[in-house]
Backbone of each chain as ProteinMPNN parsed JSONL, in Angstrom:
{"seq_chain_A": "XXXXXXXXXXXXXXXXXXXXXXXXXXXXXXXXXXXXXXXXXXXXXXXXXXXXXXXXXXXXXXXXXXXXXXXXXXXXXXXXXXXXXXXXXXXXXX", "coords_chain_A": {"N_chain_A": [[91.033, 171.148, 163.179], [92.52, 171.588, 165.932], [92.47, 168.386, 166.365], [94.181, 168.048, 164.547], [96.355, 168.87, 165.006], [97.179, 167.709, 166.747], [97.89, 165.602, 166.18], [100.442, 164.55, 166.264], [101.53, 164.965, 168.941], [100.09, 162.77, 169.692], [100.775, 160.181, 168.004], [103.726, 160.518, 169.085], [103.349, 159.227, 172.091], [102.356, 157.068, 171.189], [104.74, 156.024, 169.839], [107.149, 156.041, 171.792], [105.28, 154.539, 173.598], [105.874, 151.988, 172.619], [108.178, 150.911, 172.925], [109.109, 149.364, 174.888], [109.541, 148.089, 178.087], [110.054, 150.559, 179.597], [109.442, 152.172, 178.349], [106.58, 151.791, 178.004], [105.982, 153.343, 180.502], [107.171, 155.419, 181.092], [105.626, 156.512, 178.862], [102.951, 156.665, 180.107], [103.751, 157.665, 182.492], [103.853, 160.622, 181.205], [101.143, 160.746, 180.855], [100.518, 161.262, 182.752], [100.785, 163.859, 183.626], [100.396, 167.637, 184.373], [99.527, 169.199, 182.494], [99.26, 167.456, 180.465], [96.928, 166.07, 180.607], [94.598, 168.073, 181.022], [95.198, 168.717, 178.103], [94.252, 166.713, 177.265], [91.492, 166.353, 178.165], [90.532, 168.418, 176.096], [91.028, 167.912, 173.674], [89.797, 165.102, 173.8], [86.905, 166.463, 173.876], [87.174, 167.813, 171.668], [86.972, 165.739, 169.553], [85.037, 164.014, 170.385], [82.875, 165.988, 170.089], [82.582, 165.763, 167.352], [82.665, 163.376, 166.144], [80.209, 163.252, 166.85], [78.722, 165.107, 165.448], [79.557, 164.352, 162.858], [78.108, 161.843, 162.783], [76.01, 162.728, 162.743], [75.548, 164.499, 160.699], [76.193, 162.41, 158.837], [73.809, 160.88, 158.954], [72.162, 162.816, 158.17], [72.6, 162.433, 155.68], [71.103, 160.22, 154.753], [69.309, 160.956, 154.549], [67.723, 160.846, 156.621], [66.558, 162.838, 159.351], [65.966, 165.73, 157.502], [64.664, 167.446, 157.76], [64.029, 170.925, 159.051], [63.515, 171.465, 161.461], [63.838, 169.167, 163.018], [66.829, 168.84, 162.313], [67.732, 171.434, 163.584], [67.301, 170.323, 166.23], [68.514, 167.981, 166.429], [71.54, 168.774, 165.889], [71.907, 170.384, 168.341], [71.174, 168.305, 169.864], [73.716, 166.747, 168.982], [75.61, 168.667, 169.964], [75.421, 168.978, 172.789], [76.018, 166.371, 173.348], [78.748, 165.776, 172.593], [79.627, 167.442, 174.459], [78.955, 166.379, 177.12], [80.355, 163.659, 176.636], [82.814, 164.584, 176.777], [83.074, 165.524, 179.71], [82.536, 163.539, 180.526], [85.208, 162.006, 180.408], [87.103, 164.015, 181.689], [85.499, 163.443, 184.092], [86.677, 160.267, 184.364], [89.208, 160.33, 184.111], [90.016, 161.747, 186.19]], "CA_chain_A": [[92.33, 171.831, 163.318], [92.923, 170.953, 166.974], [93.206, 167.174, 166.195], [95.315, 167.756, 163.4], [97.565, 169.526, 165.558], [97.231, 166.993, 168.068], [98.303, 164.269, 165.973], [102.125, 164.203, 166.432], [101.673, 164.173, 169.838], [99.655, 161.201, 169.902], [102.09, 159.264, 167.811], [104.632, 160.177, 169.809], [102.543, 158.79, 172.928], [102.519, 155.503, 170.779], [106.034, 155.014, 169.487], [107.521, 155.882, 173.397], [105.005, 153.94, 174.321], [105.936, 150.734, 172.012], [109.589, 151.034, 173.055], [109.749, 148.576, 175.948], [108.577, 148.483, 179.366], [110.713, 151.925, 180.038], [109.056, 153.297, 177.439], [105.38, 152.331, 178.497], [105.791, 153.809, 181.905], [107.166, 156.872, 180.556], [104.544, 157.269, 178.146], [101.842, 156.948, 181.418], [104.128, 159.291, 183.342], [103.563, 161.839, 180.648], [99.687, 160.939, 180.519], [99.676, 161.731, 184.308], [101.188, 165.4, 183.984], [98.488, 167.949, 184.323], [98.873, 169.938, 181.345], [98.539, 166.947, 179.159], [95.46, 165.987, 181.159], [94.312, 169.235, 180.402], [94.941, 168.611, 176.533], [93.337, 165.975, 176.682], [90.277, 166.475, 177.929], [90.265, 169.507, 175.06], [91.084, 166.343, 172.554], [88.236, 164.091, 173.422], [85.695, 167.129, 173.303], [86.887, 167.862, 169.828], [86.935, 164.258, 168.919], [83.513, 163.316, 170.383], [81.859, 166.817, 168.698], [84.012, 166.029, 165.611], [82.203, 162.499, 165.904], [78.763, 163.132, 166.776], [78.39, 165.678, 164.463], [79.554, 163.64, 162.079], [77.685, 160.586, 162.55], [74.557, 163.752, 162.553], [75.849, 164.611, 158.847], [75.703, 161.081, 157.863], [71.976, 160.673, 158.865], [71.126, 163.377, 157.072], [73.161, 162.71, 153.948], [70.95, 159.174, 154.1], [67.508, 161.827, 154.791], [67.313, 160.918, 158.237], [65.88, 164.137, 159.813], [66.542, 166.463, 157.14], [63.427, 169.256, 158.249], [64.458, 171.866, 159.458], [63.034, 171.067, 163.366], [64.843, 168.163, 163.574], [67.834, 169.24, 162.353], [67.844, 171.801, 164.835], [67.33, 169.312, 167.129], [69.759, 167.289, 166.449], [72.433, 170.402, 166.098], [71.767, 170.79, 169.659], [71.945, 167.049, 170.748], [75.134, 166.648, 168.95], [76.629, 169.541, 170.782], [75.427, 168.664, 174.567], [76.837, 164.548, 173.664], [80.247, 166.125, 172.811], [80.199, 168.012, 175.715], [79.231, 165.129, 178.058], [81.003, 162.788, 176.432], [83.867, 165.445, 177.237], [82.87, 165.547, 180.646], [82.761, 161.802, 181.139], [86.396, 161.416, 179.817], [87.402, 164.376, 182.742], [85.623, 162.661, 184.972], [87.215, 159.058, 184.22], [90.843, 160.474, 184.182], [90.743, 162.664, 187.703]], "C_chain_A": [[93.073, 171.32, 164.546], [93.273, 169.369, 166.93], [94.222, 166.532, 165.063], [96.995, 168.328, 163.807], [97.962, 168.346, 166.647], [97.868, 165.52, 167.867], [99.879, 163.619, 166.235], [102.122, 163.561, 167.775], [101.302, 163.045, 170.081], [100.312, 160.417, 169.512], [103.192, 159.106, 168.297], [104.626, 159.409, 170.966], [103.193, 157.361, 172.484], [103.735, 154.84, 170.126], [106.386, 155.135, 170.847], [107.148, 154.31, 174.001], [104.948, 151.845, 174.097], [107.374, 150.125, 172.238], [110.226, 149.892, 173.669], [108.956, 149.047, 177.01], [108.799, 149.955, 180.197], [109.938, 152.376, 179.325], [107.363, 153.793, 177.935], [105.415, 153.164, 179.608], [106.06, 155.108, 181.425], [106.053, 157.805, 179.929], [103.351, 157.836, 179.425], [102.369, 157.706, 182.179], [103.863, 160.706, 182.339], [101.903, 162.153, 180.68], [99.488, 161.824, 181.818], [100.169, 163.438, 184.182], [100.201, 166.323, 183.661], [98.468, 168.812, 183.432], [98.561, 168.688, 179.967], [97.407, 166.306, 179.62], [94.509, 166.475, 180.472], [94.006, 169.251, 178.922], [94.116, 167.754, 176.173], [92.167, 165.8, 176.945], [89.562, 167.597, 176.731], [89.715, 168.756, 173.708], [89.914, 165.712, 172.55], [87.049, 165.389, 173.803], [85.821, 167.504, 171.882], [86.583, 167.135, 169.392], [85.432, 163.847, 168.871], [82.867, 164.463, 169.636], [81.801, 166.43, 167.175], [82.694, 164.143, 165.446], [80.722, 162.515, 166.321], [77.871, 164.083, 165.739], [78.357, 165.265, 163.002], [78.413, 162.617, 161.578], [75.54, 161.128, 162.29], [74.523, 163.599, 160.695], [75.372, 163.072, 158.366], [74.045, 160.666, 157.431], [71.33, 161.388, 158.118], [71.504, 163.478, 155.536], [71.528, 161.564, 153.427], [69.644, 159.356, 154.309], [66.903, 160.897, 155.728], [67.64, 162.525, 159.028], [66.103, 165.483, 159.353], [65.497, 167.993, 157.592], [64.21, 170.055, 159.158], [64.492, 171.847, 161.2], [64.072, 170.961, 163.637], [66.179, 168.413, 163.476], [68.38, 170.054, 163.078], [68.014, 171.134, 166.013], [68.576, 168.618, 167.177], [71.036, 167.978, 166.254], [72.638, 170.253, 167.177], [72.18, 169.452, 170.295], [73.099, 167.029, 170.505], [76.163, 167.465, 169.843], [76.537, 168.965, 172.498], [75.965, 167.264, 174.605], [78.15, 165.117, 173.918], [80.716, 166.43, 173.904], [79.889, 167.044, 177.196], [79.925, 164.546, 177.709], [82.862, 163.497, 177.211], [84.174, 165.687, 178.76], [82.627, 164.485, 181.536], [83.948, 161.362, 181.11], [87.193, 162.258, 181.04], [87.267, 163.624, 183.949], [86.022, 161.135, 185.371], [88.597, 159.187, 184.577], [90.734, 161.734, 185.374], [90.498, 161.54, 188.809]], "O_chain_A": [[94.12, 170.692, 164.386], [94.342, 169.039, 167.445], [94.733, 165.448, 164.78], [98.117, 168.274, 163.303], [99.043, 168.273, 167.232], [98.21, 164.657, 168.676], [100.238, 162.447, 166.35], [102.43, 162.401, 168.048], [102.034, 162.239, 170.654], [100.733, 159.634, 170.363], [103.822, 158.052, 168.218], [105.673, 158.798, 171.184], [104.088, 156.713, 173.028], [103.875, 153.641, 169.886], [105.898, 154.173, 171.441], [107.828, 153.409, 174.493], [104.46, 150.921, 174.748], [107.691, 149.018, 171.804], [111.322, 149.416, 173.375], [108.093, 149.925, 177.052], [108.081, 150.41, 181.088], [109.541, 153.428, 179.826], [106.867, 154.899, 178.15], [104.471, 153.947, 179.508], [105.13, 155.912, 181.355], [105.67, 158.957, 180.131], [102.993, 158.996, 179.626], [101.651, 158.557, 182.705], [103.689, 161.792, 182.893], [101.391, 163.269, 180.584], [98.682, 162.738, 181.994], [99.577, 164.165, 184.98], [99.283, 166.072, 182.88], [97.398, 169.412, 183.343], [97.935, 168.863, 178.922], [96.761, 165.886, 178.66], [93.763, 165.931, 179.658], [92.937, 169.643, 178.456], [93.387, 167.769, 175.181], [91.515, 165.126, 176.148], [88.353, 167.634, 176.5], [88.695, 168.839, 173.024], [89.111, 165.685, 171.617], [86.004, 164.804, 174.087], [84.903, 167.534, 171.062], [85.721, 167.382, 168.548], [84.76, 163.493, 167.903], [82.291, 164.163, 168.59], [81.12, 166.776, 166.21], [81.98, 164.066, 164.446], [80.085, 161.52, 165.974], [76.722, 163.887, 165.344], [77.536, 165.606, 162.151], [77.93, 162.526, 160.449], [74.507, 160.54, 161.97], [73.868, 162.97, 159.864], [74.395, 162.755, 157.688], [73.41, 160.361, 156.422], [70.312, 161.096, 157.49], [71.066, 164.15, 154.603], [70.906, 161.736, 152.379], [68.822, 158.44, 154.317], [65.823, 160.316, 155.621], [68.716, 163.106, 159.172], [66.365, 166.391, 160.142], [65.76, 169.194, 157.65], [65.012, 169.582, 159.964], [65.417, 172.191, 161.935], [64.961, 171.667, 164.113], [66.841, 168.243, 164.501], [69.522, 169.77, 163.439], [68.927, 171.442, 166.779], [69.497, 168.793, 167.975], [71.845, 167.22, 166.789], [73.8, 169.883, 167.351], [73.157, 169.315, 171.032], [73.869, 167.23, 171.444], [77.227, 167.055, 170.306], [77.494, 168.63, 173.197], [76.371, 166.838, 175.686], [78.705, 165.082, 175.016], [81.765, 166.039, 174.417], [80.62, 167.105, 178.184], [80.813, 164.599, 178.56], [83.706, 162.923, 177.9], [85.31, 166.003, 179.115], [82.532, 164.436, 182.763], [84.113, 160.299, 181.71], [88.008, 161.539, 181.619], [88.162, 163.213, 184.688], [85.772, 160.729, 186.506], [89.17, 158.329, 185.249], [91.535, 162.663, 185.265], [90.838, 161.738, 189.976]]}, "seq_chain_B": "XXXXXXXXXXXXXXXXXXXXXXXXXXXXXXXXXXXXXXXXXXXXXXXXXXXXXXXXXXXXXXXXXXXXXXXXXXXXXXXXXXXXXXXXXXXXXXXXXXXXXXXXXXXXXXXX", "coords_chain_B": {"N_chain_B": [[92.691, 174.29, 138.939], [90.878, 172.059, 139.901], [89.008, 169.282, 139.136], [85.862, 168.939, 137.976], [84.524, 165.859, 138.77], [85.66, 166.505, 141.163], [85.005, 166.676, 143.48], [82.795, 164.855, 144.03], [83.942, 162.302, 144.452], [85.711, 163.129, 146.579], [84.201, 163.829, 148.757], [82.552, 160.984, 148.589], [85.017, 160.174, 149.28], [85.432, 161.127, 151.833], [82.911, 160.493, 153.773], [83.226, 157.362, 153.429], [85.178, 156.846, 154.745], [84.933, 158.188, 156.988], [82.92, 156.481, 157.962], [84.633, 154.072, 159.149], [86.929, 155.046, 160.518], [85.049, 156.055, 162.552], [83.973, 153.97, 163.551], [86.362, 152.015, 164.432], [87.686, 153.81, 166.492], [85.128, 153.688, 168.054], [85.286, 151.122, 168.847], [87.953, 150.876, 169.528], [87.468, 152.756, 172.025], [85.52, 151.192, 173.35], [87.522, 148.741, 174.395], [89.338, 149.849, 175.696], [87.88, 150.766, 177.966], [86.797, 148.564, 179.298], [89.089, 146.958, 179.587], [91.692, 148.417, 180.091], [95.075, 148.293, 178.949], [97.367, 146.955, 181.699], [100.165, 146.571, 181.604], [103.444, 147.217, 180.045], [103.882, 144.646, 178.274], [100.932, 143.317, 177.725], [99.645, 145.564, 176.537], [101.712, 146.049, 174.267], [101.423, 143.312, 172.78], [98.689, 142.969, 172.693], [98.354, 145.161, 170.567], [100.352, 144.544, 168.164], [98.844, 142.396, 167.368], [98.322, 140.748, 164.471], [96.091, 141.006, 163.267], [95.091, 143.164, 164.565], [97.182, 145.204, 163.879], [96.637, 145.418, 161.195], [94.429, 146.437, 160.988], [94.743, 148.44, 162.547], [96.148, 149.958, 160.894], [95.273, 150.226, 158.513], [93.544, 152.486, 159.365], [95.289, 154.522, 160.145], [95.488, 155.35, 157.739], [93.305, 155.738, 156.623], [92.649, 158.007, 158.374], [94.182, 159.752, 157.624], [93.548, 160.231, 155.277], [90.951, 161.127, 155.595], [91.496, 163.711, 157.012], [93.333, 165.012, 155.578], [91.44, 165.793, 153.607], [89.6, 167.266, 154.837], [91.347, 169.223, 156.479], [92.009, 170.368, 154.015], [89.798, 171.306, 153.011], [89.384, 173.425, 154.65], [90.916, 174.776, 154.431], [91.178, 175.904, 151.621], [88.648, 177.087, 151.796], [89.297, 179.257, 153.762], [92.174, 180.762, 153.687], [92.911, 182.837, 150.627], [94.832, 184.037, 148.63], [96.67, 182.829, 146.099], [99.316, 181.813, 146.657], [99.778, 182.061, 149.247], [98.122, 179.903, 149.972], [99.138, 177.522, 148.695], [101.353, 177.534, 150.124], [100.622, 176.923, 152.694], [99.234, 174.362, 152.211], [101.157, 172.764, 151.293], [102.495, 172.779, 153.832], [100.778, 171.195, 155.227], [100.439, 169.033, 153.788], [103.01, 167.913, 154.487], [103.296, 167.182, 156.807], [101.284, 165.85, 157.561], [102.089, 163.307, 155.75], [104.659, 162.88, 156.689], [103.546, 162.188, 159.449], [101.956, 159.803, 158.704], [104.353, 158.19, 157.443], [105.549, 158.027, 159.836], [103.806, 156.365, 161.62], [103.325, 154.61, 160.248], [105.255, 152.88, 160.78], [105.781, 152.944, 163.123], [103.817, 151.028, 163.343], [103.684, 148.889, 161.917], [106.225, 147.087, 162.012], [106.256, 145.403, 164.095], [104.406, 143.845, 163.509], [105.067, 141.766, 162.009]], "CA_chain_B": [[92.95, 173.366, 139.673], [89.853, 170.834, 140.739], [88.31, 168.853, 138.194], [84.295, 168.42, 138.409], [84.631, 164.804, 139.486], [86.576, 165.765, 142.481], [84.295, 166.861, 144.241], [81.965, 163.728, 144.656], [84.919, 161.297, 144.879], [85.846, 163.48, 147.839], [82.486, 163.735, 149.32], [82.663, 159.4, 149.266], [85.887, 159.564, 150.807], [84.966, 161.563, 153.534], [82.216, 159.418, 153.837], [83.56, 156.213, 153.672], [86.905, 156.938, 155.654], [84.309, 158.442, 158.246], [82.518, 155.462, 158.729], [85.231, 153.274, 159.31], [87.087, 156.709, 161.54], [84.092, 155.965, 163.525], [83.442, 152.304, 164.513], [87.201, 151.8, 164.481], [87.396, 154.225, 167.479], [84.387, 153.346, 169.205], [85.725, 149.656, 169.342], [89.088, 151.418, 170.936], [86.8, 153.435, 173.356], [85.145, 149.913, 174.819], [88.563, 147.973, 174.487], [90.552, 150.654, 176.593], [87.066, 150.704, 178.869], [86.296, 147.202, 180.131], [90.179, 146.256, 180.051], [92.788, 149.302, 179.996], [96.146, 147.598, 179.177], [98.054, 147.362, 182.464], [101.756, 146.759, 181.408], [104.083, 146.698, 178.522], [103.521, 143.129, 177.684], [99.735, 143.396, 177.231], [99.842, 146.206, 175.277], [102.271, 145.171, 172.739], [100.602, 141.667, 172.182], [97.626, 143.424, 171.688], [98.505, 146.142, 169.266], [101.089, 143.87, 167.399], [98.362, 141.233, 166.855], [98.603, 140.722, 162.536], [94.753, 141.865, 162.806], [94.723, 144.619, 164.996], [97.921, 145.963, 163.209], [96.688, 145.417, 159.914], [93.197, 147.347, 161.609], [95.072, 149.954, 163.027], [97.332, 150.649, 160.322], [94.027, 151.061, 158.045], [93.129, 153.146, 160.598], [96.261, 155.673, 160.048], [95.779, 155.697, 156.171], [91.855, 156.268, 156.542], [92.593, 159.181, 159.579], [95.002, 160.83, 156.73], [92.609, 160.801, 153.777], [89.966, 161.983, 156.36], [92.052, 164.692, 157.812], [93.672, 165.584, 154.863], [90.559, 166.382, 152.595], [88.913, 167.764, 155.68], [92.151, 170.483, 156.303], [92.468, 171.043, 152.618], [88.951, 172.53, 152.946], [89.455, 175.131, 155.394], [92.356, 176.402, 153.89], [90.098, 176.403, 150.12], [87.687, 178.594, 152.48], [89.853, 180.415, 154.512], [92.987, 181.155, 152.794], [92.393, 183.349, 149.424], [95.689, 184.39, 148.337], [97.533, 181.343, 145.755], [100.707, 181.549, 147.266], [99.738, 181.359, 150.549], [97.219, 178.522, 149.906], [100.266, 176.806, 148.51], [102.088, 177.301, 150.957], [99.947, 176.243, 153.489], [98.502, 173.576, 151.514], [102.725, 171.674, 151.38], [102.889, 172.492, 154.882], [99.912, 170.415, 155.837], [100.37, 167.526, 153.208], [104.058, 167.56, 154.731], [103.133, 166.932, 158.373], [100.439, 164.13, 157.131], [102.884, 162.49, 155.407], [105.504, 162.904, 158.065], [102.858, 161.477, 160.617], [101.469, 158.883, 158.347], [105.317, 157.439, 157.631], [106.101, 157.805, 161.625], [102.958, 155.893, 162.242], [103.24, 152.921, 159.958], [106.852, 152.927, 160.572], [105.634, 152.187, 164.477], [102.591, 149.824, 163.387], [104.288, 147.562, 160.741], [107.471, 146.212, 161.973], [105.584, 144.713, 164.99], [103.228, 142.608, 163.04], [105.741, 140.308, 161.193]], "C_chain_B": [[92.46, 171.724, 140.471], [89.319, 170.634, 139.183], [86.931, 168.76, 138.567], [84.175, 167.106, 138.904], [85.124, 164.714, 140.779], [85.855, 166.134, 143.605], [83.086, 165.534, 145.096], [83.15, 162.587, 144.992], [85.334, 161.814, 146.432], [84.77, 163.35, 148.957], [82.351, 162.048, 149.829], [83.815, 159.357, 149.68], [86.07, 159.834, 152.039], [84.377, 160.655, 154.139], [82.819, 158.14, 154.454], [84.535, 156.299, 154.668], [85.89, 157.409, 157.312], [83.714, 157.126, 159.044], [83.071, 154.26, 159.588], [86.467, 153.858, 160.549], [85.901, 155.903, 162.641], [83.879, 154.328, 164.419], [85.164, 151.85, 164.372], [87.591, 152.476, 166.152], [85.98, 154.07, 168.634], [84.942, 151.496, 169.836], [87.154, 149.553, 169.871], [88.215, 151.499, 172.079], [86.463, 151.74, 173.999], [86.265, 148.766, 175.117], [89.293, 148.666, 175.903], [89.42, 150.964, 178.137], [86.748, 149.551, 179.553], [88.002, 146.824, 180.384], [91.642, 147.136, 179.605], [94.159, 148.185, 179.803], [97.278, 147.912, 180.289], [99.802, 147.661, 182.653], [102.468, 146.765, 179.793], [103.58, 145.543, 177.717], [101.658, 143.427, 176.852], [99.581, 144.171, 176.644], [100.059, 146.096, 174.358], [101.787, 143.866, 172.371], [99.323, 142.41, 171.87], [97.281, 144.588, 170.278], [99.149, 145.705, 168.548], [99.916, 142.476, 166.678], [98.47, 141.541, 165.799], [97.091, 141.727, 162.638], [94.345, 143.513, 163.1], [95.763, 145.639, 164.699], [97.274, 146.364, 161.711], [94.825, 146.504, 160.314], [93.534, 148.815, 161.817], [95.757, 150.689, 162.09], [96.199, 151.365, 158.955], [93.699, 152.061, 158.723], [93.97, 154.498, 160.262], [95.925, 155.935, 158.483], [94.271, 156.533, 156.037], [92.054, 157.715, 157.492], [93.476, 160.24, 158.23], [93.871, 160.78, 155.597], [91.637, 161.721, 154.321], [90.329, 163.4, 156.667], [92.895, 165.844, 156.379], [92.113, 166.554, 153.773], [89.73, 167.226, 153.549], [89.941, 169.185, 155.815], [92.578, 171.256, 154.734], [90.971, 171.907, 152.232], [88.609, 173.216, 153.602], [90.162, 175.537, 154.608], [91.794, 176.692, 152.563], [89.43, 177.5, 150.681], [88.366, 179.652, 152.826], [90.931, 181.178, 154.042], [92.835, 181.393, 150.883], [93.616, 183.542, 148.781], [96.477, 182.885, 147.544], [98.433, 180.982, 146.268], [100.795, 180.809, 148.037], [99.265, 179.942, 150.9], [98.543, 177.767, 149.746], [100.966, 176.097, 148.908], [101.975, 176.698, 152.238], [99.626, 175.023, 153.374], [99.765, 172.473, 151.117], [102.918, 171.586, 152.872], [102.116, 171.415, 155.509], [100.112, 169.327, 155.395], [101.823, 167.213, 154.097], [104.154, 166.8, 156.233], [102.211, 165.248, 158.305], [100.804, 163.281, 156.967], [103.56, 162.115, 156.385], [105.03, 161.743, 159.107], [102.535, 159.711, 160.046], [102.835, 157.55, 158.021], [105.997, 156.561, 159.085], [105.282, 156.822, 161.992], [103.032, 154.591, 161.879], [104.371, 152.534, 160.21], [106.516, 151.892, 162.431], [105.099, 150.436, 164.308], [103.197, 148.522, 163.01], [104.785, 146.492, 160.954], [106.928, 144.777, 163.125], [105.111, 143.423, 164.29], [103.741, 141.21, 162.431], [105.92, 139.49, 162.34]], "O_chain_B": [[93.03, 170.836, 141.105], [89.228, 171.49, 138.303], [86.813, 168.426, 139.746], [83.416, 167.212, 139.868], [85.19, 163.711, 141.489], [86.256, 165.801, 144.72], [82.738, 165.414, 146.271], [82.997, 162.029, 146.078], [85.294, 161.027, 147.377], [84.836, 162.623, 149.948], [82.13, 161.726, 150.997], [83.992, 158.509, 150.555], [86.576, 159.237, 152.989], [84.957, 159.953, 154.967], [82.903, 157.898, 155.658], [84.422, 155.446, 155.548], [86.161, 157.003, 158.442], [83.891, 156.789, 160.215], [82.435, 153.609, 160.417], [86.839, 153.064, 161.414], [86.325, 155.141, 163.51], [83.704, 153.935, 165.572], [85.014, 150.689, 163.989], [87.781, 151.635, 167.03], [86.003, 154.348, 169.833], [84.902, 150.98, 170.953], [87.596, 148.575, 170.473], [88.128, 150.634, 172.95], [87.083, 151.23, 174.933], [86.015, 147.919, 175.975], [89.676, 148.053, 176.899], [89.924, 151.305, 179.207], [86.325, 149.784, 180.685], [88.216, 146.353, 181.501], [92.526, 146.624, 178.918], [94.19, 147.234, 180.583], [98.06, 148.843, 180.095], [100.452, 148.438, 183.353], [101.999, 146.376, 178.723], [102.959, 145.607, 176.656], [101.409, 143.669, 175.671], [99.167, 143.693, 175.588], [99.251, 146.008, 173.434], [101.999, 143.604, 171.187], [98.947, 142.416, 170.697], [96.386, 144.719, 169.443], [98.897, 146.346, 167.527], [100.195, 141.787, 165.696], [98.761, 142.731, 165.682], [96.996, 142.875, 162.204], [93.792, 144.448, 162.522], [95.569, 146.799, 165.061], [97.423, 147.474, 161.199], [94.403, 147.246, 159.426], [92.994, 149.873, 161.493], [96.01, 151.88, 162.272], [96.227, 152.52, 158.53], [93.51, 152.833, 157.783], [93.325, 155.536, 160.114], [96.267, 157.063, 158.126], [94.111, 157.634, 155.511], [91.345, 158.618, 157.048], [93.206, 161.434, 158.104], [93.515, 161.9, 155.233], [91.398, 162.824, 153.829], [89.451, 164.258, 156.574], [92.946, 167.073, 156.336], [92.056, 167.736, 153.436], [89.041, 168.042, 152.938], [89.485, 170.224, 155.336], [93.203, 172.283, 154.47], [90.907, 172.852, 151.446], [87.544, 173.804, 153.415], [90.072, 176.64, 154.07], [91.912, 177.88, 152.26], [89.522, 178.65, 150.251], [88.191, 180.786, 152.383], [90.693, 182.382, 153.947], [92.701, 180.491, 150.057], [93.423, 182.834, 147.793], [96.824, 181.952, 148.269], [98.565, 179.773, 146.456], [101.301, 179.69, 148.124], [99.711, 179.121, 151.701], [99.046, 177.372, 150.798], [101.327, 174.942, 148.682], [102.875, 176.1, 152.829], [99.674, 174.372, 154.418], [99.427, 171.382, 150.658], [103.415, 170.558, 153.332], [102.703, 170.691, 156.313], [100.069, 168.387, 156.189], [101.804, 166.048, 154.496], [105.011, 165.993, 156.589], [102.409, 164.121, 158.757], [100.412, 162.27, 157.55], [103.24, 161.114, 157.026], [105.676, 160.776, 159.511], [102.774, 158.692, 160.694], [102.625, 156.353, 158.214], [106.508, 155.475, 159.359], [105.829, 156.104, 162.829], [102.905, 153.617, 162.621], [104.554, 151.448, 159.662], [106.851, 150.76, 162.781], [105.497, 149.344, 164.715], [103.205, 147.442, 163.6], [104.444, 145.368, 160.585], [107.156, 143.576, 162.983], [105.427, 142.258, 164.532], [103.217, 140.099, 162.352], [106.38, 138.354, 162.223]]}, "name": "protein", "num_of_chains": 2, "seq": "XXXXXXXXXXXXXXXXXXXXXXXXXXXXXXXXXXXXXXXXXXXXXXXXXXXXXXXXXXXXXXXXXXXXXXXXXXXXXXXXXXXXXXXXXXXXXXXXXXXXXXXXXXXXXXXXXXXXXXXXXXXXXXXXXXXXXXXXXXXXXXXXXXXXXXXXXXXXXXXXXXXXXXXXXXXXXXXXXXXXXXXXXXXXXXXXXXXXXXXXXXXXXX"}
C-alpha cells in the first residue's frame, strides 16, 4: 500500500530530475528536506520487507524450508533484514 | 467475475515480475552504491543509455503488473461491498495507468 502510494512521488523525483541540470539539483534539494528523508527511510523499510519477504515466499514456493521451524525462522530473519536494511539506508542518508 | 485459470496465470506473474522486481533493483542498489551519480550529465547518459532505458522501462511495466495484481488483492480481501470494490478497483487501475504513462513518457523519449 505504502509503495503504491509512494509511487507518484518517485516519478515525480525522476521526471524533475531528468529536466536539466536545474532540474537535477532541485530534485536533490527536495531529497535533502527532512520530511522526505523521513519518507524515505519509511520507503526503503517497506521495500526491503516487501523484498525479503518476498524472495522468503519464493524459496518456499520452490520447497526451500517449507517445515514449519524453518519457516518460522525465516519469518523472523526476513523481518530483522528489512529492518536493518532500513536502518542502513538511515544511516547512509544522515 | 474470475475465471479458474486466473488464478495461476496470476500466481506466475507475480512470480515472474517478482523476480525480475528484484534483481533489477538490487543492481540499482550497487549502481547508486559504489558510484552515486554526481551531476546532471552523468545521470542522464546513464539512464538514457538504449539498454538501461529499454531495462528500466521493463522495469515500470513489470512494477505495474506486480503492483497491480498485488493491490487488486487487498481490495478482493478487504473491500466486500461490489460497488465499492469497483470503485476502488478504477481508482487504483487509474493511478497505475496514470503512473505507468508518466513514467514511460519520461523513460522513452530519451533513448532515441
Amino acid at each position: 500500500m505504502l509503495m503504491f502510494l509512494s509511487l507518484p512521488l518517485l516519478i515525480y523525483l525522476l521526471d524533475i530530475s531528468l529536466q536539466g541540470p536545474a532540474g537535477f539539483d532541485r530534485a536533490l534539494d527536495y531529497l535533502q528536506t527532512g520530511w522526505l528523508r523521513a519518507a524515505s527511510v519509511i520507503i526503503a523499510w517497506s521495500l526491503f520487507h516487501h523484498l525479503f519477504s518476498g524472495i522468503r515466499n519464493l524459496l518456499i514456493d520452490i520447497d526451500c524450508g517449507v517445515s514449519l521451524q524453518q519457516a518460522r525462522r525465516s519469518a523472523w530473519l526476513a523481518n530483522i533484514a528489512g529492518l536493518a536494511m532500513a536502518l542502513a539506508w538511515l544511516w547512509w542518508i544522515l | 467475475m474470475s475465471r479458474p485459470t486466473h488464478g495461476l496465470r496470476d500466481w506466475l506473474l507475480q512470480r515472474f515480475t517478482a523476480v525480475y522486481l528484484g534483481c533489477f533493483l538490487v543492481y540499482l542498489m550497487v549502481c547508486f552504491y559504489r558510484q552515486p551519480p554526481r551531476d546532471y550529465q552523468q545521470w542522464h547518459d546513464w539512464i538514457t543509455h538504449p539498454a538501461m532505458a529499454i531495462a528500466s522501462a521493463a522495469f515500470i511495466l513489470a512494477l505495474l503488473v506486480h503492483g497491480w495484481v498485488g493491490m487488486r488483492d487487498v481490495v478482493l480481501d478487504y473491500v466486500q461491498t461490489l460497488r465499492l470494490r469497483l470503485l476502488v478497483l478504477s481508482l487504483i487501475a487509474l493511478v497505475f495507468i496514470g503512473c505507468g504513462l508518466w513514467a514511460l513518457q519520461i523513460l522513452l523519449p530519451g533513448a532515441g
